[in-house]
C-alpha positions, 0 to 999 in steps of 0.5 A: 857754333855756340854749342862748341863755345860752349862746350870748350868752355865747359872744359876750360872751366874744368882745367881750371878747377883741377889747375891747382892740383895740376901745380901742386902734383907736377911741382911738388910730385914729379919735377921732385921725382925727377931731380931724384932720378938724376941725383942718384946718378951724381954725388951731391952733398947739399952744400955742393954741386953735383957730380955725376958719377954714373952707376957708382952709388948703386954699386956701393949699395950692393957691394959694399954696404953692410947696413943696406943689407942690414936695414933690408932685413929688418924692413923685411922682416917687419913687413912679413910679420906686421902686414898679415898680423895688422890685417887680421887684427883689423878683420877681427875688430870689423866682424865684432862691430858689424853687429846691430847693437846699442851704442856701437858707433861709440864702440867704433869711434873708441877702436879707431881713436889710437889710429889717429894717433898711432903715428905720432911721436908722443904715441912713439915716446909713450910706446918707449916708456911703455916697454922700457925696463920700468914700463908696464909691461914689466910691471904686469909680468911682475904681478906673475913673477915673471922677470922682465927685461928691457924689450926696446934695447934687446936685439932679440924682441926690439923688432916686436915692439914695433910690430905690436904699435903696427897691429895697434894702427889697425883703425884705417884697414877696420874700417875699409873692412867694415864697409866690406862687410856691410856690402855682402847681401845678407842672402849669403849667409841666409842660404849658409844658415840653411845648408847647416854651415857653422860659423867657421864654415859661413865664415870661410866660404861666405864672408872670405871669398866675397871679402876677398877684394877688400883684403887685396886693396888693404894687403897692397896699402899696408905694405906699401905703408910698411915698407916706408915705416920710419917715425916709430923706428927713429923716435923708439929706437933709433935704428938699434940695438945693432942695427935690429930696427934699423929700417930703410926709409932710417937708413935712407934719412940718415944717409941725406940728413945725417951724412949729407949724401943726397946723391947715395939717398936718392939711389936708395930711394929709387932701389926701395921704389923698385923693391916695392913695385916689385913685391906689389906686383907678386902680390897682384898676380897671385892674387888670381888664384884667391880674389874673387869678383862678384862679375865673375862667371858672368 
């Protein structure tokens, strides 16, 4: 009898010691979750009482909704070309620090810094002055002769310069990559070395393949965090020139904060959640044909 006293209050103990995360995930995660869920059915301004309007907001979204399409796009296209850039950037950064030599754990903490500040929005106001008409990149291409431009107010390169402060954050994906790398026996590339394989080779079937899980984990995360990008978009370039950076997470924080549509935001909230379970699943299931796990073949 005293052993099952003890053990329900081993358990109660337990509850008790997860009871405010338990409040702070239902309150502040689900119970939010779920008011969205209903809102995206109903019109609901803020300053009013909802009205339900059934499938109405997702269908203004889809049919009749220019900068839905628009900021989809640009989100899109920010994801593609920012994700694999950022990720290799950072696999790039970890193989260089994964070397036994003095004063490297300064060297890290130097590379990882702006990834602390990355977000920001002094780091954002800085990027703008940094690739505005008078900013420094203009000012290096004159020492070459080269003609700047104004690469944040042209629709043609606005999109890159936030691709480029993306591949910048690669400070959090550099250090799970570092970790990886430190995990790989050291065996692995002993017999590379004895079967004569380059460094290209050693690297493309050693250090990959067993890499592999570690690019799968960070490839879902930063896109994940890509698809909801919006402090550099809102404070850089507010969405513009026409509508080129104007993406989804601007355009949904535009529509509740901007025009008071809660309802028509909420519907958009839950199109993107959708879009990115769906984009994280693909990611999931083909990579079984490029993820391989050190149990396999056991």
């Amino acid at each position: 009898m005293r052993r099952k006293w003890r053990k329900h209050d081993v358990s109660m103990a337990g509850y008790l010691y997860i009871a405010p995360w338990l409040a702070g995930f239902f309150l502040l995660t689900v119970w939010p979750m779920i008011q969205s869920a209903y809102f995206s059915f109903t019109d609901y301004s803020l300053l009013e009482s909802a009205r339900w309007v059934g499938l109405r907001n997702f269908k203004q979204i889809f049919t009749d909704d220019a900068s839905f399409v628009h900021s989809l796009k640009a989100t899109l296209l920010f994801v593609v070309l920012s994700v694999p850039l950022k990720l290799a950037a950072a696999l790039l950064i970890a193989i260089v620090l994964n070397k036994k030599l003095r004063g490297m754990h300064f060297y890290r903490a130097v590379i990882y810094f702006p990834s602390l500040i990355g977000a920001s929005v002094a780091v954002a106001i800085l990027w703008n002055n940094v690739f505005g008409i008078n900013g420094l990149v203009n000012q290096l291409l004159s020492l070459f002769h080269v003609e700047g431009q104004n690469w944040i107010g042209t629709p043609s390169t606005a999109l890159g310069t936030l691709i480029v402060l993306a591949v910048w954050q690669f400070g959090s994906s550099m250090v799970i990559f570092l970790a990886g790398l430190k995990q790989i026996p050291g065996e692995f590339y002993e017999a590379a070395a004895v079967d004569g394989a380059g460094r290209a080779r050693t690297f493309f079937q050693v250090t990959l393949p067993l890499l592999s899980p570690i690019i799968l984990f960070n490839l879902v995360l930063q896109t994940i965090g890509s698809f909801q990008m919006f402090t550099q978009a809102f404070i850089i370039t507010k969405g513009g020139p026409v509508e080129s950076t104007y993406m989804y997470a601007l355009m949904l924080f535009d529509k509740a904060f901007a025009h008071f549509q809660m309802g028509y935001a909420s519907a958009l909230a839950w199109i993107l959640l959708l879009i990115i379970a769906v984009v994280t699943a693909l990611i999931f299931a083909t990579s079984r044909a490029w993820v391989h796990y050190e149990t396999e073949g056991r």
